[in-house]
Biopython code that builds the backbone (N, CA, C, O; Angstrom):
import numpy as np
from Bio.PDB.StructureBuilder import StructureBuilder

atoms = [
    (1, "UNK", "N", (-2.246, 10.567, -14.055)),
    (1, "UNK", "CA", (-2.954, 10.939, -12.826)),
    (1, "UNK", "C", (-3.849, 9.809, -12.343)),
    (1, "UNK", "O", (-3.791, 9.277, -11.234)),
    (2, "UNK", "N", (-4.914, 9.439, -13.604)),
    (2, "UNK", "CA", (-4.923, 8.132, -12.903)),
    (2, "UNK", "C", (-4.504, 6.693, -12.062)),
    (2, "UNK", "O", (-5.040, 5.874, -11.315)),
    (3, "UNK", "N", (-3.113, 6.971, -12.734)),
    (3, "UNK", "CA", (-2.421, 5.650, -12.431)),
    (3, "UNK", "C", (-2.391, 6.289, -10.782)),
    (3, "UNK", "O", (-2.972, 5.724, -9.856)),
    (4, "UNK", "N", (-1.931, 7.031, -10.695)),
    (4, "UNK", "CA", (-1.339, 7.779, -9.315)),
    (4, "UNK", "C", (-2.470, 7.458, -8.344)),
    (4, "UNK", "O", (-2.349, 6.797, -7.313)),
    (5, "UNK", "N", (-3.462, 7.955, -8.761)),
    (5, "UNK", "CA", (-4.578, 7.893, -7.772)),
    (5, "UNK", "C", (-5.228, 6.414, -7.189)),
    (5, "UNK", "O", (-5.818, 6.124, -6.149)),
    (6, "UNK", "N", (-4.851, 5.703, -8.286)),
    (6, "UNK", "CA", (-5.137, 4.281, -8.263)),
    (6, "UNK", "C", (-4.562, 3.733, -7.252)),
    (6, "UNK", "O", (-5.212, 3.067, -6.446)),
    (7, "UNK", "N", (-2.921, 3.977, -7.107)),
    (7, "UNK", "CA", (-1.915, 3.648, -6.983)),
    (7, "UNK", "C", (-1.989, 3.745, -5.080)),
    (7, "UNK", "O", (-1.794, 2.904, -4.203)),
    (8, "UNK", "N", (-2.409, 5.363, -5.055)),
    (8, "UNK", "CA", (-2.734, 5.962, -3.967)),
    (8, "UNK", "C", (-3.714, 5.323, -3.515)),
    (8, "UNK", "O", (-3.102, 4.868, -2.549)),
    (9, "UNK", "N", (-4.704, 4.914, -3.406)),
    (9, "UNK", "CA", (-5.524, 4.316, -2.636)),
    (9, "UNK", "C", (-5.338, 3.022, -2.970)),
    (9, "UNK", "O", (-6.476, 2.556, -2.942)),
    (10, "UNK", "N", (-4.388, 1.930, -3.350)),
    (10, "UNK", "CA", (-4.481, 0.673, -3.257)),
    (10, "UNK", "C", (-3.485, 0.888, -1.885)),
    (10, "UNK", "O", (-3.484, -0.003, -1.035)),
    (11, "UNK", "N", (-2.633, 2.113, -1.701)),
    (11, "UNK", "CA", (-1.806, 1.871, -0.622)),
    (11, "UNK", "C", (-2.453, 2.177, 0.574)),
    (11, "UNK", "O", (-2.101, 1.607, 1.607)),
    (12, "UNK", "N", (-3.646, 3.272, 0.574)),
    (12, "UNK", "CA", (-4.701, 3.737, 1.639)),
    (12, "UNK", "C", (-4.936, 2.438, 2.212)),
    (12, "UNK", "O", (-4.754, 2.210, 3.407)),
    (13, "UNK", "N", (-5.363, 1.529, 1.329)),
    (13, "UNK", "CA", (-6.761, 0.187, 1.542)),
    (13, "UNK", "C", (-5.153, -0.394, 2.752)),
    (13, "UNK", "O", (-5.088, -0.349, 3.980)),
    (14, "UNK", "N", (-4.420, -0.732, 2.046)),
    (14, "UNK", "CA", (-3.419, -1.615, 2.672)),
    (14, "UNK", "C", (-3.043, -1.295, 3.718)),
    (14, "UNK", "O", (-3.170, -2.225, 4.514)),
    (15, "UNK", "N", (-2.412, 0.030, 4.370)),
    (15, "UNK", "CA", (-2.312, 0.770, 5.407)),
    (15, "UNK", "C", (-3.260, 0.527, 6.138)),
    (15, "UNK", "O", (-2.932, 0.127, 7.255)),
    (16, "UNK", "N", (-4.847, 0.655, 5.849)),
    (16, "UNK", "CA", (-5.860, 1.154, 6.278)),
    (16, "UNK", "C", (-5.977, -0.846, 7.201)),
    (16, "UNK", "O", (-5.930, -0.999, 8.422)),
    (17, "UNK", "N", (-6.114, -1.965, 6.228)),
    (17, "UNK", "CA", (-5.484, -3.396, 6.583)),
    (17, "UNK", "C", (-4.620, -3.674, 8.159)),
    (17, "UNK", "O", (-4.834, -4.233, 9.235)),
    (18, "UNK", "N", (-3.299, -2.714, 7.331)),
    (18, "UNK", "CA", (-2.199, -3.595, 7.861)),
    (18, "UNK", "C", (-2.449, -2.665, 9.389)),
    (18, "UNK", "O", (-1.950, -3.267, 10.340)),
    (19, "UNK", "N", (-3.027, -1.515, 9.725)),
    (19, "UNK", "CA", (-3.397, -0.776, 10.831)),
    (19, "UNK", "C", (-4.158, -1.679, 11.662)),
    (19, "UNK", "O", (-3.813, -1.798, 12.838)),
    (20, "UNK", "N", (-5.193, -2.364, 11.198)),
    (20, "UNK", "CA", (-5.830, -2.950, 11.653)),
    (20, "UNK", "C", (-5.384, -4.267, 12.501)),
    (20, "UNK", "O", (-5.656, -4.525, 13.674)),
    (21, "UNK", "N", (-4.752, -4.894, 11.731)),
    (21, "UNK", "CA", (-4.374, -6.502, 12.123)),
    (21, "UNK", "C", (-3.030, -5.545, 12.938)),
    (21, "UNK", "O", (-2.641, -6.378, 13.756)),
    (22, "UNK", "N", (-2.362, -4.595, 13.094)),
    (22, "UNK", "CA", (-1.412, -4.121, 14.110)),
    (22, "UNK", "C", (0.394, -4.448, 13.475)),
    (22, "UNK", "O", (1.490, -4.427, 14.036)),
    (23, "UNK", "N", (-0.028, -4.711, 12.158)),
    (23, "UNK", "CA", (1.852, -5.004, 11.520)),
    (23, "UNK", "C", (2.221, -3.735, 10.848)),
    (23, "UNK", "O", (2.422, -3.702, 9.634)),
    (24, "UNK", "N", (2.311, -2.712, 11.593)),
    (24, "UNK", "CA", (2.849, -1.418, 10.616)),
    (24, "UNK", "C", (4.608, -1.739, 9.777)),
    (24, "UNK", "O", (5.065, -1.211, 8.764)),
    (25, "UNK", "N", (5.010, -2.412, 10.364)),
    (25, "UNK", "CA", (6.654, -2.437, 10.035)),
    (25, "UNK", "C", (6.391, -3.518, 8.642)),
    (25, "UNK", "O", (7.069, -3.291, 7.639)),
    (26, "UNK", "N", (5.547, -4.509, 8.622)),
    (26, "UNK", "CA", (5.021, -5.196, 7.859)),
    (26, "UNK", "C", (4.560, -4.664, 6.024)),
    (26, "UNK", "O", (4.958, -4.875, 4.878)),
    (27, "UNK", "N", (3.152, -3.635, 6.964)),
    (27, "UNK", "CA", (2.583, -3.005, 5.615)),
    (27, "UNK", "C", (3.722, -2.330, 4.853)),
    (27, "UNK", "O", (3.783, -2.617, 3.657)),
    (28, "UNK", "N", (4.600, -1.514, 5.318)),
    (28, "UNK", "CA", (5.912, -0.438, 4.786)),
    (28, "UNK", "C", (6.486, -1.344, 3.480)),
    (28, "UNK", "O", (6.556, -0.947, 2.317)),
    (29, "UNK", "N", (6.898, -2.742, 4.022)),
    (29, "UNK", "CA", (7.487, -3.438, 3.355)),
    (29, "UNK", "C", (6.745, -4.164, 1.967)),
    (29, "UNK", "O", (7.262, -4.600, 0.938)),
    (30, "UNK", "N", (5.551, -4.109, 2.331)),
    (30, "UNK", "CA", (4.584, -4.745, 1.350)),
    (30, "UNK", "C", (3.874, -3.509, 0.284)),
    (30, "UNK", "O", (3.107, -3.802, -0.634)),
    (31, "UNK", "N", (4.249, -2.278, 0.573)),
    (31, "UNK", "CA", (3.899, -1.367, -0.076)),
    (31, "UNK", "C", (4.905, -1.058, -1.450)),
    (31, "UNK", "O", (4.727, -0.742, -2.626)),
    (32, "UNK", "N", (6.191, -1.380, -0.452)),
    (32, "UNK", "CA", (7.549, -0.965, -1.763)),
    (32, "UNK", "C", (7.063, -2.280, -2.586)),
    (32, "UNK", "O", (6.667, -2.207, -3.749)),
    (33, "UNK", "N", (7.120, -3.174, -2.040)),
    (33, "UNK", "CA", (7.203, -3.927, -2.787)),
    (33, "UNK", "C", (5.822, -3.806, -4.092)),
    (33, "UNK", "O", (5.926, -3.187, -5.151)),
    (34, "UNK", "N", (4.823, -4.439, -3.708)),
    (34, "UNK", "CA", (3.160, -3.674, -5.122)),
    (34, "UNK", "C", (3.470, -2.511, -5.527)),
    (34, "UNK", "O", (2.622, -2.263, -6.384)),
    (35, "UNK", "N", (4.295, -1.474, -5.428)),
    (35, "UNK", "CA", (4.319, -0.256, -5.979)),
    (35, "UNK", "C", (5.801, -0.582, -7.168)),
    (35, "UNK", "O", (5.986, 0.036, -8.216)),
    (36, "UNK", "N", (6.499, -1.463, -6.734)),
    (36, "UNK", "CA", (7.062, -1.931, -7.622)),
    (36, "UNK", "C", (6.890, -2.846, -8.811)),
    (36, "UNK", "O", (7.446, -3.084, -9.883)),
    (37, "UNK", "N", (5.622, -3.331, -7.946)),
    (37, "UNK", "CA", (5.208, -4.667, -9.438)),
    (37, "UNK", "C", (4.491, -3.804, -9.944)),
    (37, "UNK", "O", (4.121, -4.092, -11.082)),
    (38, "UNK", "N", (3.954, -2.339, -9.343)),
    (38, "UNK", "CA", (2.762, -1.784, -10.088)),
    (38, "UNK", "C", (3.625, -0.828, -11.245)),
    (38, "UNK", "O", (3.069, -0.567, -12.312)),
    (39, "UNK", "N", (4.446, -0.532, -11.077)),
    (39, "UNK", "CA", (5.457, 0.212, -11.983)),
    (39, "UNK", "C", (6.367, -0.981, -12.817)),
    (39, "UNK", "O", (7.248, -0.644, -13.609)),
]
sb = StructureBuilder()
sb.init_structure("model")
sb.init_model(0)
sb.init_chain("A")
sb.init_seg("    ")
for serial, (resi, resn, name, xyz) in enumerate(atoms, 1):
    if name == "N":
        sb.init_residue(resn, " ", resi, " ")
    sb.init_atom(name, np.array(xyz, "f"), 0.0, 1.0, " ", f" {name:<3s}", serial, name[0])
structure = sb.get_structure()
């Protein structure tokens, strides 16, 4: 559960980022990808 939650808000922060600077098609791609190095 921890890992999950961890996991879950490193992707919040990034979203929360990639919203900002305006690359949504961008963040998607950068998410699979850290959720893969994170596993």
């Amino acid at each position: 559960n921890l890992t999950k939650n961890k996991e879950h808000v490193l992707v919040r922060a990034r979203n929360i980022d990639y919203n900002l600077v305006g690359v949504q098609g961008a963040s998607y791609d950068n998410i699979s990808a850290s959720n893969t190095n994170l596993q």
